[in-house]
Structures are given as C-alpha cells and as structure tokens.
C-alpha positions as CSV (number, residue, x, y, z in Angstrom):
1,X,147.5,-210.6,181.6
2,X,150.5,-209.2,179.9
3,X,154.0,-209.8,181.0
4,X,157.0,-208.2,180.9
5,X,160.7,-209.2,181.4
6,X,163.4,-207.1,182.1
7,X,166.2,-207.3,179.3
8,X,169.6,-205.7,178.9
9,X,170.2,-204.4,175.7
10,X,174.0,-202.4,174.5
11,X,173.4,-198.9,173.4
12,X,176.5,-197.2,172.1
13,X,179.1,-199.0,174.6
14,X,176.8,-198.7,177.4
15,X,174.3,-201.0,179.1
16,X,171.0,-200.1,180.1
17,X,167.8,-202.3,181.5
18,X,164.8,-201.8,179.9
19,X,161.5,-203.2,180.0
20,X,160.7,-205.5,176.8
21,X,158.1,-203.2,176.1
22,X,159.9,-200.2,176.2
23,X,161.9,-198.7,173.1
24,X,162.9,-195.2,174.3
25,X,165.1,-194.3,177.2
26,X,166.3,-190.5,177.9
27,X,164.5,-190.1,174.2
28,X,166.7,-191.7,172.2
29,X,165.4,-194.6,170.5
30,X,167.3,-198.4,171.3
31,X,168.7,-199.5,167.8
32,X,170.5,-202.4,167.7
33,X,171.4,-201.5,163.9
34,X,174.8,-199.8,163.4
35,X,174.7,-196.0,161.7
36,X,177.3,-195.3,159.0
37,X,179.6,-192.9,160.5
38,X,179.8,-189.4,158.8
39,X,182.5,-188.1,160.2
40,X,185.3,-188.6,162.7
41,X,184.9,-184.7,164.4
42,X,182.2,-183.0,165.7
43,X,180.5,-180.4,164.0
44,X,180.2,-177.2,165.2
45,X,176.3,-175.8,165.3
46,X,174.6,-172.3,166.1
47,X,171.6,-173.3,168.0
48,X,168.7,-170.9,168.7
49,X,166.6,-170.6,171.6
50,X,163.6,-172.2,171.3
51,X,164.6,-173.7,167.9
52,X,163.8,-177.3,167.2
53,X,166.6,-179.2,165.5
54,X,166.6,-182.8,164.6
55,X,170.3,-184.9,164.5
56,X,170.8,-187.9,162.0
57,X,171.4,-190.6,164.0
58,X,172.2,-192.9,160.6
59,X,174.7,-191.1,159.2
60,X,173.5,-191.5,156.0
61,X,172.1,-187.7,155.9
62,X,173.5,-185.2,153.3
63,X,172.9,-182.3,155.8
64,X,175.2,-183.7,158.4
65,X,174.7,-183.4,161.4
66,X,171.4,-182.8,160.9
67,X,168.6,-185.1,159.5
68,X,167.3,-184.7,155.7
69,X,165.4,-188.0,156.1
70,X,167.5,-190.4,154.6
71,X,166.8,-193.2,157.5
72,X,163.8,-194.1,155.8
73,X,163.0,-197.6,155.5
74,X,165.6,-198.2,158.2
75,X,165.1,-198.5,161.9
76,X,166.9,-194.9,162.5
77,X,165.0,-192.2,163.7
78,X,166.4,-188.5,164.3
79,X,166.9,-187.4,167.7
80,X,164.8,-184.4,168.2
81,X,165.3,-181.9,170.4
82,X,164.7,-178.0,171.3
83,X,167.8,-175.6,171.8
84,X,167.5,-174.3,175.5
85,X,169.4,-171.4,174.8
86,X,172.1,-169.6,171.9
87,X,175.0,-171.4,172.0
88,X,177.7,-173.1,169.4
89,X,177.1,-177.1,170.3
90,X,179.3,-179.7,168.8
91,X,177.2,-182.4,167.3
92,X,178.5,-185.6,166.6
93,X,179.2,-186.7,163.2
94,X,180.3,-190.7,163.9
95,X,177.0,-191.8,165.6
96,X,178.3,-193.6,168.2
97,X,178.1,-191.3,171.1
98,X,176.6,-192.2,174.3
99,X,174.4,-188.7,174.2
100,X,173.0,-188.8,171.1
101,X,173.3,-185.6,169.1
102,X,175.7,-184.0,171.4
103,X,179.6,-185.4,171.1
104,X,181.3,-187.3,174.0
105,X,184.6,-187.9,172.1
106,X,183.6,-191.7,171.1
107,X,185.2,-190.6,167.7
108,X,188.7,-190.8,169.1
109,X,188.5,-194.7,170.4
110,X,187.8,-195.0,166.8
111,X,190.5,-196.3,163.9
C-alpha cells in the first residue's frame, strides 16, 4: 500500500502543502532550484486570444520573457498557458513572482 505524507515546501516566498507525490500546484511546477533573474521590470506583452504562450521560468532564455528552451538539462520547465483574451500583460522578467508568468512586483523587494 502506498503512503503519502503531507510536506510543506517554499515556492517563491510563499508556503504551500502539498502531497509528496504531487509536483504541480495551480500549474506551476514546485522547483526548489533558483532561476537566474533576467530582469528587474516587467515586460510588457501583446497577447492573443486563443494564443498559446510559454514563459521562461529560468531566466536563462534569450527571448525573455518567453521560453526558447534554454532550461534543458535543468529542473525548469516553462509555464504554459493560453491568452483568454487581447490584452498587453506584463510578464515577469526576475522569476520570483508568486504567479508565475504574470508580475506581482517581487522585483522591487529586490537589491
């Protein structure tokens, strides 16, 4: 019979409980590994409707803020996700926001 123990784990400055077995929570992958930060502002992005985008979550990506695939071989993965509607989003560039892809202003607790 398999077990499984609650853990706590710290994703970007905030806790969360998990399951030992689980590894995503609101779709964001739990990496314990810290991204290089790109940039200390958001960027500012055209999304499409319906569009698919995918946001480095490394920093180590040439395309900031968007993935070019540079993670591999590291425990990154991009955050995927599909633009509801137009709009200009501002996607963070320092990787240490607590909604990834979108910014929360995490770059200005920053030195």
């Amino acid at each position: 019979m398999l077990q499984c123990f609650p853990i706590i784990a710290l994703y970007h400055y905030r806790i969360v409980a998990l399951d030992i077995h689980s590894f995503i929570i609101h779709n964001s992958l739990i990496n314990m590994d810290k991204p290089t930060i790109a940039g200390k502002a958001p960027l500012p992005v055209e999304l499409k409707a319906g569009e698919t985008y995918a946001w480095c979550s490394c920093g180590k990506s040439s395309n900031q803020p968007m993935c070019d695939g540079s993670h591999k071989g590291t425990s990154f993965v991009p955050k995927v996700f599909k633009a509801e509607k137009d709009q200009t989003a501002y996607l963070c560039t320092c990787k240490l926001t607590g909604n990834p892809g979108m910014c929360d202003g995490t770059h200005k607790k920053l030195e």
